[in-house]
N, C-alpha and C positions, 0 to 999 in steps of 0.2 A: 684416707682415714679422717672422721671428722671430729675432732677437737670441740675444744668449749667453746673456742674464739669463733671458727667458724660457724658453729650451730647457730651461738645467738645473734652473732649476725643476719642468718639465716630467718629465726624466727622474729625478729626484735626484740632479743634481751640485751646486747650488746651495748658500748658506749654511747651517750649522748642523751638525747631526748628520747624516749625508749615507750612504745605503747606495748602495753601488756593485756592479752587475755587471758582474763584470771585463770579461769577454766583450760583451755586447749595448751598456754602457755607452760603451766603448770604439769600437767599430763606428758607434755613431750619432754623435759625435764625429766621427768624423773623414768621416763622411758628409755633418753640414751645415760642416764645417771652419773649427768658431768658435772661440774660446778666449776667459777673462778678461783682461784686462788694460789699461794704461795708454793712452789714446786717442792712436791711431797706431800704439802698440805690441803688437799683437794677438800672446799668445802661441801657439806652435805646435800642433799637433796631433800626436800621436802619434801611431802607424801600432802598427796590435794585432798584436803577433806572441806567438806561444805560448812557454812556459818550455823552456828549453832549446833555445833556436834558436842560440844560438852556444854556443861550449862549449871558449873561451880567448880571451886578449886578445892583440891584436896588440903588444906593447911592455909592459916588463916594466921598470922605472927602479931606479935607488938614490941615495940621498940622504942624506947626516949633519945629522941634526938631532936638537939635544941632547943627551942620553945615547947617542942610539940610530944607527943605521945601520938608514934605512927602506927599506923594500921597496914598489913603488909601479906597479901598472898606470896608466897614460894613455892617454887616446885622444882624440879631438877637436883641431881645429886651437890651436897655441899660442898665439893672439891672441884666443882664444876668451872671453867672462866663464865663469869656475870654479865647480864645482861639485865638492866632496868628497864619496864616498858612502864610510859608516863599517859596518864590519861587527860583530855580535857573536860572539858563542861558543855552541855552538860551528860555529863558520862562518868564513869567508874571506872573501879580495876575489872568489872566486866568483859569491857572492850577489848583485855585480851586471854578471854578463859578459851579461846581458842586457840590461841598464839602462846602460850606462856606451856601446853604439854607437847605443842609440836619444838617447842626450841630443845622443854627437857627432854624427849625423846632422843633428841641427836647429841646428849650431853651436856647442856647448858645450864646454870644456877640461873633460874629466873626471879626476878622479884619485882614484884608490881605494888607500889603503894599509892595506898590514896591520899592523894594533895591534899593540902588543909582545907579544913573545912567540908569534907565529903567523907560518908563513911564513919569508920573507925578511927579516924585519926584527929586526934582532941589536944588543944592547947593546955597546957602542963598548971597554968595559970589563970585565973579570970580578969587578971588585969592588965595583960598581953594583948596590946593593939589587934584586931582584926585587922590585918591588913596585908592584902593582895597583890601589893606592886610584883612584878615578873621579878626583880634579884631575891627578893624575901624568897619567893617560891623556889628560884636555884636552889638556893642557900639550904632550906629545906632539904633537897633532896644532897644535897654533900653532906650535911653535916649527917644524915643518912646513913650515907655511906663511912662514912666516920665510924660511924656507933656498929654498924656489921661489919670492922674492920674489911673493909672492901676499898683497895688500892684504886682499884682501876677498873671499869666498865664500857658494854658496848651500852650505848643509850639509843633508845626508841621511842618515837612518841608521835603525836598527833596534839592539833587543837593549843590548850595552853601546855601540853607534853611537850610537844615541838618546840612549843620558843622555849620550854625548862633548859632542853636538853640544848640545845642553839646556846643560849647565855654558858651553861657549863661548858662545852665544848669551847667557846670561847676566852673565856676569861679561865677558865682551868683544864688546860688541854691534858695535863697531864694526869689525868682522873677518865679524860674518856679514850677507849680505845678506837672505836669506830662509831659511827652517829646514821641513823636513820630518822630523818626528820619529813612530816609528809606534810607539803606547802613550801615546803623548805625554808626559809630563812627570814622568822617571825619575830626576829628581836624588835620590840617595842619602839619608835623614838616619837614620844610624848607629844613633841616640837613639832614633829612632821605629820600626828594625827589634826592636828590643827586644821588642816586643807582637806576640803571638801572630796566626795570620790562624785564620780557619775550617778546619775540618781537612780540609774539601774542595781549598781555597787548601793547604794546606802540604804534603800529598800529590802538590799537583803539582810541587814544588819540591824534591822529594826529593835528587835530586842536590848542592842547596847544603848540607844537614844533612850529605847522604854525606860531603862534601869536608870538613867539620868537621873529620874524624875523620881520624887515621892510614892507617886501613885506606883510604877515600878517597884518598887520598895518594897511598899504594901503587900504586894502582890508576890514577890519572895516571899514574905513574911508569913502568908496565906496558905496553907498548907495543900488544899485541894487547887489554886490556883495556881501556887511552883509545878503541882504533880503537871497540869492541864498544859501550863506555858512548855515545858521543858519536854511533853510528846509533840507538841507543836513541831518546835525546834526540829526535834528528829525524825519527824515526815517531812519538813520544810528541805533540809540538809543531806537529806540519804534517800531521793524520789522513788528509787527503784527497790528500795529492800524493804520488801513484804516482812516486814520486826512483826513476833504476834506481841497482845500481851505479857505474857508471863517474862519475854523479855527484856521488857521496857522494866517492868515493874521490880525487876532484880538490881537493877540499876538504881532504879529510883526509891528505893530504900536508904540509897547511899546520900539523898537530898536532906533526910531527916537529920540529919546531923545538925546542933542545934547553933553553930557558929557559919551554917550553909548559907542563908541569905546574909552574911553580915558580907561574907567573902566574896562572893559572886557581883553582889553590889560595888564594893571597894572595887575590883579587880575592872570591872568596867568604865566605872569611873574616874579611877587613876589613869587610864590608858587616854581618856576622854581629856586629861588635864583640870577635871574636874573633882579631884581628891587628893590632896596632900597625903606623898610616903610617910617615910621614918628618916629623920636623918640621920642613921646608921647605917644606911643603905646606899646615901649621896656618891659616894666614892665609886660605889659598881655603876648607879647609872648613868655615872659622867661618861664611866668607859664604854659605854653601852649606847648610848645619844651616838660615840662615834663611829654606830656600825662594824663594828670589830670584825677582821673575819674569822673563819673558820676553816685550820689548819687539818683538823684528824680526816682520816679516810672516810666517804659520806656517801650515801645513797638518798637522793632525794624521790620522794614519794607524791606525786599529782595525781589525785582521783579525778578522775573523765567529768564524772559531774557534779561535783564540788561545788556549791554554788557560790564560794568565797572566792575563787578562785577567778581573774581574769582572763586565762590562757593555762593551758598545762605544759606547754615549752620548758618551763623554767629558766626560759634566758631573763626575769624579773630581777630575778636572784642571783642567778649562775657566780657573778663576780663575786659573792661573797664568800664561798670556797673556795681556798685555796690550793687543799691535798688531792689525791687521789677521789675522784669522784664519779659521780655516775646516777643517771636521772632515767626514774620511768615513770610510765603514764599508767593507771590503775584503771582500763575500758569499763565502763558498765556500772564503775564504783560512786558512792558518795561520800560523805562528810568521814564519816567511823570509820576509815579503809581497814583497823585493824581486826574489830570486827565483822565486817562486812565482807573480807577477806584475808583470811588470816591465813592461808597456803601462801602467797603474794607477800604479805608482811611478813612473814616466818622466815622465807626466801631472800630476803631482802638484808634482813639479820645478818644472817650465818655468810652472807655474800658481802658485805660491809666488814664485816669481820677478817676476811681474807682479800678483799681488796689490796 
């Protein structure tokens, strides 16, 4: 008889470094309709739908939390266990109008907001620092969680998602229940972006050097040239996904936001060591410089061709998990994996969850 263990053995869903076809993977899953998980508590199956099968979310929230006044799709029943999926840049809560009906399908509260400065989600203040260091953004999304009194969550993310959800999981284990993080383990240290990468590596990062600069700046600031730089990006980042317009430009609605290039700016140049935080922040990123790791049960996520990406092994990172974990390879994907494939990140969910 053949069980879950031996299946994904079988196909490579199994422990370890794990290649996935989004496509076939997906399909045979949900064919023998087994899943990992805690005995009796068999997680769901996902059902393989293609990207861009939905293309808006039903309910649209706002929420004061903190500094900010958030901007927040939900979907799924409110009695649901929660699930946060965190976007990066340049991207939106788009990247999971795919992912956010297939979790609520199988029962999940989903809620995706948009990080500061993108979107809907506006500073409470006009005298509120613009400012992007990776704990401010944590922080953001806890005190989030604060305000939808929501205990505890699975966190998902990508881009600056990933290291949001990395920092939480770290420094407040006890707020997340399972973590999917796709890169895996993006906690920032300042100190050590100092050192050069290979000029293969730095060339792809060209936009963080651009934003260095003034003219960079500018060029945020620029409203046809943000829209121009930020399709770049996601032809640069995702080679294979034929995005049409109307796509892109759902997205990029969420750039208009008028604290957009203040953020974007900071957030790259802080990481650069070229932007002074908040010293109200000092205390997370001490603990944070010391690579903290990361206890909750974890699914790490490497798209095939990622182009930030060195290797998709994830032995880069591996050490920094310390719980229950489990790494797969997203074949054929790019930068977005949650868009790009959202059966695969949907899967990844609901199986991090009962790891």
């Amino acid at each position: 008889m053949i069980n879950r263990r031996t299946f994904t053995e079988a196909v490579g869903l199994g422990l370890g470094a794990t290649a996935v076809s989004v496509g076939a993977a997906a399909d045979a899953l949900a064919a023998f309709g087994a899943a990992p998980g805690r005995p009796g508590r068999p997680a769901p199956v996902i059902p393989a739908i293609a990207s861009g099968t939905h293309t808006a979310f039903a309910e649209l929230k706002q929420v004061r939390a903190g500094v900010l006044d958030i901007g927040y799709a939900e979907a799924g029943p409110g009695h649901g266990p929660v699930v946060i999926c965190l976007h990066g840049w340049p991207y939106d809560i788009h990247s999971f109008v795919d992912v956010a009906p297939l979790l609520a399908d199988v029962g999940y509260r989903v809620i995706v907001p948009y990080l500061r400065g993108h979107g809907a989600t506006t500073f409470l203040s006009p005298t509120t620092v613009r400012n992007a260091q990776q704990s401010a953004i944590a922080l953001d999304i806890v005190t989030l969680m604060d305000a939808l009194k929501i205990h505890k969550a699975v966190l998902a993310g990508f881009d600056w998602g990933s290291r949001t959800a990395d920092i939480i999981a770290a420094l407040w284990p006890e707020r997340v229940k399972a973590l999917v993080s796709v890169s895996g383990y993006l906690i920032t240290n300042v100190q050590a972006q100092q050192n050069p990468l290979p000029p293969k590596a730095e060339h792809t990062w060209w936009y963080q050097y651009y934003f260095a600069t003034e003219r960079g700046r500018r060029t945020m600031e620029n409203q046809r040239y943000r829209h121009d730089l930020c399709r770049l990006v996601w032809d640069e980042v995702s080679p294979t996904w034929n995005v049409d317009d109307a796509t892109f430009e759902r997205t990029a609605a969420a750039f208009e936001n008028p604290d957009h290039a203040a953020i974007v700016i900071h957030n790259y140049r802080w990481r650069l060591g070229l932007a002074d935080g908040e010293r109200r922040y000092d205390r997370y990123e001490r603990l944070l410089a010391g690579r903290p790791t990361i206890g909750v049960p974890t699914i790490t996520l490497d798209p095939a061709l990622d182009p930030f990406l060195a290797s998709t092994n994830g032995l880069e990172y591996r050490k920094f998990f310390t719980g229950k974990y489990e790494h797969r390879v997203l074949t054929g994907i790019g930068h977005d994996a949650p868009q790009e494939a959202p059966t695969a990140f949907a899967q990844a969910v609901v199986d991090a969850d009962h790891l």
